[in-house]
C-alpha positions in Angstrom: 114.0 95.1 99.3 112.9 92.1 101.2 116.4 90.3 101.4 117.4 93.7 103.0 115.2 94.1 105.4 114.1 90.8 107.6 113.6 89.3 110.9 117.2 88.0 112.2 117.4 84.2 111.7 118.7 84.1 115.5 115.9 85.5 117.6 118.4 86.1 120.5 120.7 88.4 118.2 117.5 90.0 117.6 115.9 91.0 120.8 119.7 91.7 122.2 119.9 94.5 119.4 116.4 95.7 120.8 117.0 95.5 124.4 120.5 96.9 123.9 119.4 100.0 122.6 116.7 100.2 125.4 119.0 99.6 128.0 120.9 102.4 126.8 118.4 104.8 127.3 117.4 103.9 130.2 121.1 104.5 131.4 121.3 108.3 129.5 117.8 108.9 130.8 116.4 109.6 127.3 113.8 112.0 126.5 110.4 111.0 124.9 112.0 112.2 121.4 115.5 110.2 122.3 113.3 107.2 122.5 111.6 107.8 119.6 114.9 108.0 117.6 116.7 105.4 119.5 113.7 102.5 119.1 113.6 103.5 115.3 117.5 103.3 114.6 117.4 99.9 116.8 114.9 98.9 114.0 116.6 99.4 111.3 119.6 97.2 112.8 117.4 94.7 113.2 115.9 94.5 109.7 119.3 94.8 108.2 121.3 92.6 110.4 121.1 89.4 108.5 121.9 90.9 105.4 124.6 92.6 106.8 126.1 90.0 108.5 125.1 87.6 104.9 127.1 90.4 102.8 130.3 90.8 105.1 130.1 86.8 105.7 129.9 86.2 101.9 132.2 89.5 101.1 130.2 91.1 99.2 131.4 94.5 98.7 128.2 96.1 97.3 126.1 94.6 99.7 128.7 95.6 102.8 127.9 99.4 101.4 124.5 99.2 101.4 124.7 98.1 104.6 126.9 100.0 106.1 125.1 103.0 104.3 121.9 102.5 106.1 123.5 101.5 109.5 125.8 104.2 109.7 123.3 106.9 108.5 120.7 105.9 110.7 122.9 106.7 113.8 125.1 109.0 112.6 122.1 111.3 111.4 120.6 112.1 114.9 124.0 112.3 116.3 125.0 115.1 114.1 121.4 116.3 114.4 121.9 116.8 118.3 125.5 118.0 118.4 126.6 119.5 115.1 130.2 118.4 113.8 131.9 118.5 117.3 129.8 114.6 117.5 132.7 112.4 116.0 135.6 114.3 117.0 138.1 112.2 119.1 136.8 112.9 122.8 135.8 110.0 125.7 132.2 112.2 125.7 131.7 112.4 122.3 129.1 110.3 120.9 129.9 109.3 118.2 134.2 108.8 118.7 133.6 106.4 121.5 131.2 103.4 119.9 132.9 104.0 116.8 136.3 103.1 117.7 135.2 100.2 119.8 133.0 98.7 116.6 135.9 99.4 114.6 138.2 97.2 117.4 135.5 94.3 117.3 135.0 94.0 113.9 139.0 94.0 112.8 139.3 91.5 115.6 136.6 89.2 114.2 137.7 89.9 110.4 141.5 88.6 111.7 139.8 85.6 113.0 137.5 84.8 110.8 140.0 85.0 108.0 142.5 83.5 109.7 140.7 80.4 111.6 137.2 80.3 109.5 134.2 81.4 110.2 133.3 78.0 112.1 135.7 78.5 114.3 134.7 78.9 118.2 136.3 82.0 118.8 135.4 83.7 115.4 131.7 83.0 116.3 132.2 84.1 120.2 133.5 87.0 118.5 130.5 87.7 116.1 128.4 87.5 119.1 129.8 90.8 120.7 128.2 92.9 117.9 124.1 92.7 118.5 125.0 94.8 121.7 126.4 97.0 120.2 122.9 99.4 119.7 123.6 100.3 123.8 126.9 101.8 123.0 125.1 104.7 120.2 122.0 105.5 122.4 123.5 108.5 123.9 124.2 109.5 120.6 120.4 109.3 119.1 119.3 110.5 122.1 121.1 113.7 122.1 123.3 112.5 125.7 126.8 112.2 125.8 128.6 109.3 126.4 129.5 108.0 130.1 131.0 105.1 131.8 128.0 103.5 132.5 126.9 102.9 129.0 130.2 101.3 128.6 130.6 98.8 131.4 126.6 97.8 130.4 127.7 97.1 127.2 131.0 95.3 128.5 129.2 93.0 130.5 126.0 92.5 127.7 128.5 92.1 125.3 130.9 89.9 126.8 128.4 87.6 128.2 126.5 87.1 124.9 130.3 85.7 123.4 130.8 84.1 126.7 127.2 82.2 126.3 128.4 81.3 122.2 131.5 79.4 123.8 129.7 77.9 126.4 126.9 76.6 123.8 130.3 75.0 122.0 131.2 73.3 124.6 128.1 71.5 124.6 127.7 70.7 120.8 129.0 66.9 120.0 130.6 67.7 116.5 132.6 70.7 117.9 134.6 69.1 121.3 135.7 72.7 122.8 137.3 72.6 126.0 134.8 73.2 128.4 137.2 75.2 131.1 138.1 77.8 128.4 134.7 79.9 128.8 135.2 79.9 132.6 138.8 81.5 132.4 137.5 83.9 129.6 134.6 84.4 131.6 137.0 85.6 134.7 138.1 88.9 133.6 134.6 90.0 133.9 134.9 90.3 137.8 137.2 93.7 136.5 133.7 95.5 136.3 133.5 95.1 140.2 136.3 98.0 140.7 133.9 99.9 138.8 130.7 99.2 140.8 131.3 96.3 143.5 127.4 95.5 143.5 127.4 94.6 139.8 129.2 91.1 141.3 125.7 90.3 141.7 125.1 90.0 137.8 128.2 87.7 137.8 126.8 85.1 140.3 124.9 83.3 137.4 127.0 82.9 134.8 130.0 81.9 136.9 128.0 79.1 138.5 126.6 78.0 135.0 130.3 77.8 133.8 131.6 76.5 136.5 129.1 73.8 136.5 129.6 72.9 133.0 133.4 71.7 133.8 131.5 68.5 135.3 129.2 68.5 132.8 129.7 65.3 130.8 126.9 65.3 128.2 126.7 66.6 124.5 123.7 67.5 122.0 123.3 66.8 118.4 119.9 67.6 117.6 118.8 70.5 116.1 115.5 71.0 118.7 118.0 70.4 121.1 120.7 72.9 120.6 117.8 75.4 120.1 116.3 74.7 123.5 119.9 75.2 124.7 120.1 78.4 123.0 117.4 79.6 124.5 118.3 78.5 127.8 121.8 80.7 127.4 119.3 83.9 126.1 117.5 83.5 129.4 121.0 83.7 131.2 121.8 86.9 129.3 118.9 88.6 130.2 119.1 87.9 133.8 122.5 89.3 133.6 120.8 92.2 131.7 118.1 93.1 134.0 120.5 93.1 137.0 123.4 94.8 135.5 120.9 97.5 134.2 119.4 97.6 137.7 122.6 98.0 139.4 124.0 100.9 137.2 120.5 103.0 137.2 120.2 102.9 140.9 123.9 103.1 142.1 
């Protein structure tokens, strides 16, 4: 069982699928039991996520089923567990219906892509980097909570910026050449969260000056110790964007 269950390659995909899920709970105010729950089904995503992403990458079907198998059990489980069989029917509160439909939205997006424009292509791997949030958008459901605006705009925003940060790290790679200006106009359509909660503008600030600046940017990295340091750098972004966002919503 050891190619199934493993530390994530990707330490940032990692932690995000951690603090995703405890963001989450924090925002449905969890009990000490939804914690317990939550932090153990955020686990098992963790262990399983590079064979997961490995078997759907590589298309292999058995794999995909183990995968999904152990993924979807693991949330569906308390879910059911807290609310009986009204969890997935199709309701905005419902648990279950609400994450589900969204996953189900990101992944036929990336599987168009990825089939379509390869798996090296920019937007296929922006795309790939919405899902290790996606833990935030199932903690109501493993913590017995329904589900609320909140946890979707934190997701939104953690989600969005973590593809925003992939397409910004392109733009910086010398073998790739993306267009630097096309993560600031993706970025843009972020500011929409501010109708929802004008002070989450203040978790935008960031990113849109680290964008921004990156149009005049003129240099380019090659090395492997330096695209990881670069990578890191864009993590730290995220999780200022994190902290604030999270901040924002559980105070406001």
């Amino acid at each position: 069982m050891d190619r199934v269950f493993r530390i994530p390659r990707e330490p940032g995909a990692g932690g995000t699928i951690i603090l995703a899920m405890i963001g989450g709970l924090i925002l449905v105010h969890a009990g000490w039991m939804g914690w317990l729950i939550g932090i153990a089904v955020a686990l098992v995503t963790f262990f399983t996520f590079d064979y997961s992403f490995d078997s759907y990458r590589a298309w292999k079907l058995k794999d995909m089923g183990l995968a999904l198998t152990l993924n979807g059990l693991a949330y569906a489980l308390p879910a059911l567990c807290w609310f009986g069989k009204s969890a997935p029917r199709p309701s905005p509160k419902n648990p279950l219906f609400a994450p589900l439909t969204v996953v189900a939205v990101l992944f036929a997006l990336h599987f168009a892509f990825s089939r379509t424009k390869g798996w090296k292509n920019p937007v296929t791997y922006a795309l790939g980097n919405l899902l290790p949030a996606v833990p935030a958008l199932f903690a109501p459901a493993v913590a017995g909570k329904h589900f609320n605006s909140d946890i979707l705009t934190f997701w939104f925003l953690l989600a969005y910026y973590e593809a925003i940060g992939a397409a910004y790290v392109e733009t910086k790679l010398a073998f790739r050449r993306f267009p630097r200006k096309y993560p600031l106009i993706a970025w843009l359509p972020a500011f929409l969260v501010v109708l929802y909660n004008p002070y989450l503008v203040l978790a935008l600030v960031e990113p849109t000056v680290r964008l921004t600046l990156n149009l005049r940017d003129t240099t380019y990295v090659a090395k492997i110790d330096d695209i990881k340091r670069l990578g890191w750098s864009v993590f730290r972004s995220v999780m200022l964007l994190y902290i604030i966002t999270l901040t924002v919503l559980y105070l406001t």
